[in-house]
C-alpha positions, 0 to 999 in steps of 0.5 A: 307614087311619091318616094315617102309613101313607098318608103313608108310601106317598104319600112313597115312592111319590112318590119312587120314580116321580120319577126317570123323570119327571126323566130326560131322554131324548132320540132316536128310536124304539128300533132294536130292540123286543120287546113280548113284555115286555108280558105280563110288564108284566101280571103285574107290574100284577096283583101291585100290585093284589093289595097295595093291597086294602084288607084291613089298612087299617081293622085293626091290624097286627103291630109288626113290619110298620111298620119292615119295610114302612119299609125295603123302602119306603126301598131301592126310591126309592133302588134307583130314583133311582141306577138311572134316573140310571145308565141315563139316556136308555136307560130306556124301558117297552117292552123295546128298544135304542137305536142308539147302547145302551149296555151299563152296568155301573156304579152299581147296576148293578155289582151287579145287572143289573135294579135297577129290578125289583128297586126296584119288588119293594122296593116291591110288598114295602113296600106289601104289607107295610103294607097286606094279610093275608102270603097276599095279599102272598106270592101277590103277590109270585110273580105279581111274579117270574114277571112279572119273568122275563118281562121279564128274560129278553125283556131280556137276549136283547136285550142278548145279541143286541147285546153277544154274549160281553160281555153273556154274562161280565157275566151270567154274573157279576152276579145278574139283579135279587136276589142269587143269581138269575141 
């Protein structure tokens, strides 16, 4: 793999996970939990194994691939830097509330209900993009929604069992993690 394209993934990736690193989270266990989530957490972890084979590292790609895999690489630390903040201390792994949760609606968030899914699709798309054949990367990425899915419907059923008609005029409203899918 050329030294640039390692620099590039180690730089975005880099900072694309330090906001979760840097979020201060404070409290207990969550009061609420669902760990179905999970099997969509699966689905997401086989997606990025498919990106990062190494089918393109020794080979010569397309132009047209570097910018591209760029800009997704760009969108997904920031996409992730403004949604953790955003989210603060309510970010966790596992799908679940908090007592005291919070039902945000700003930053990012104004515009989409998941942006940290839709950072980490900006990033699975980025790295795919840059290192393996479009086939590979497209069956990586439906594996990546359906994964998603999973998560956003776990999600939002907690959110709507918590925040009841609220929850439901904001979904009704702002797109789940892409533009148009709600």
């Amino acid at each position: 793999m050329p030294l640039s394209i390692f620099g590039i993934l180690t730089a975005a990736w880099v900072a694309w996970t330090a906001p979760f690193f840097l979020i201060k989270r404070k409290g207990g266990p969550p009061q609420t939990l669902d760990r179905r989530a999970r099997w969509g957490i699966f689905l997401q972890a086989i997606a990025y194994f498919l990106v990062w084979q190494p089918t393109l590292w020794t080979a010569s790609r397309a132009s047209w691939r570097i910018p591209a895999g760029i800009a997704f690489l760009t969108l997904g630390p920031v996409l992730s830097w403004t949604s953790a903040r955003t989210l603060g201390r309510q970010w966790r792994f596992d799908a679940g509330l908090n007592a005291d949760h919070q039902l945000i609606r700003s930053g990012a968030y104004r515009f989409i209900r998941h942006p940290i899914y839709a950072s980490m699709m900006c990033m699975l798309i980025g790295t795919g993009t840059l290192l393996t054949r479009l086939w590979i990367l497209l069956a990586a990425v439906v594996l990546f929604v359906v994964g998603v899915e999973i998560r956003v419907r776990v999600e939002d059923a907690l959110l709507a069992s918590r925040f009841g008609d609220e929850f439901s005029e904001y979904q009704r409203k702002v797109p789940a993690y892409l533009p148009l899918i709600r």
